[in-house]
C-alpha positions in Angstrom: 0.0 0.0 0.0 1.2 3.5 -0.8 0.5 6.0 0.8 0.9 10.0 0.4 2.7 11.1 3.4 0.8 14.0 5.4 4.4 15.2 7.3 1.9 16.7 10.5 0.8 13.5 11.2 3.9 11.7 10.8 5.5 14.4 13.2 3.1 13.7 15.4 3.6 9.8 15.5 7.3 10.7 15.8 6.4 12.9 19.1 4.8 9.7 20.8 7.6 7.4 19.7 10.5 9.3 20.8 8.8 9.8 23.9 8.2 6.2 24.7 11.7 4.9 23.2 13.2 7.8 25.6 15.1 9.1 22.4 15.8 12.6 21.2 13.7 13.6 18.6 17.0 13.5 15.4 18.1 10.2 16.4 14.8 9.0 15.0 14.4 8.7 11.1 11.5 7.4 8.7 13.1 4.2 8.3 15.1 3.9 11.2 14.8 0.2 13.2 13.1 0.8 16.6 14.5 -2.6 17.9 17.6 -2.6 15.8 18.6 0.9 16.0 17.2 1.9 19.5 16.7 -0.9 21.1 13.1 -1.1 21.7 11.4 -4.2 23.3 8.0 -5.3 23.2 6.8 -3.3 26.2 7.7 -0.5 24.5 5.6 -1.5 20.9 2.5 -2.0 22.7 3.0 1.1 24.7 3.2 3.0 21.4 0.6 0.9 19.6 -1.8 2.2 22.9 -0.7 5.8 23.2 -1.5 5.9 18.6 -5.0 4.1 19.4 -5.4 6.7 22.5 -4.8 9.6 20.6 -6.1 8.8 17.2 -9.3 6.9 18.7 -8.6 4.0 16.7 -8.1 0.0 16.9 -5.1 -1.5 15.9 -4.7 -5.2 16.5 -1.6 -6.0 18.4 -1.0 -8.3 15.3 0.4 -5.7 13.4 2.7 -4.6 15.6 5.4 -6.8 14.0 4.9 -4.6 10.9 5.4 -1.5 12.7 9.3 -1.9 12.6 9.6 2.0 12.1 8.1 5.3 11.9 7.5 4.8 8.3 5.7 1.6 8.8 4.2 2.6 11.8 2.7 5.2 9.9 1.5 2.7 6.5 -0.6 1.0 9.5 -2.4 3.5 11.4 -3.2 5.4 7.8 -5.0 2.1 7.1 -6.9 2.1 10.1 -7.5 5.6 10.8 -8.8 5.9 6.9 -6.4 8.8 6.3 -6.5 9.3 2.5 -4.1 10.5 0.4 
């Protein structure tokens, strides 16, 4: 699925990741690994999957967490459920 990139909302899906990876905000990129590159654990996906639902009142089955590997995935997957169109 492609998807046009709306660069508010992705800023504001970086603001909740970097906050619950305890990062600073230019350490994270689009397509950087949360587990690989910033060592991110489970915990810490489900905390992000629940502060995206929380804030975008959405669902999000925990089975896609595994494709939310980074911000630019993370984003692919809540544009599908939150019906954002391009």
């Amino acid at each position: 699925m492609s998807t046009a990139i709306d660069r508010s909302k992705m800023e504001e899906l970086k603001e909740i990741v970097v906050e619950v990876l305890e990062i600073e905000d230019d350490e994270l990129t689009d397509t950087s690994l949360f587990i690989d590159d910033h060592e991110a654990d489970s915990l810490r996906a489900i905390e992000i999957l629940a502060r995206i639902e929380k804030k975008y009142k959405v669902d999000i089955p925990q089975s896609e967490l595994p494709k939310m590997v980074n911000l630019q995935e993370v984003y692919n997957v809540v544009a599908q459920y939150a019906d954002w169109q391009d």
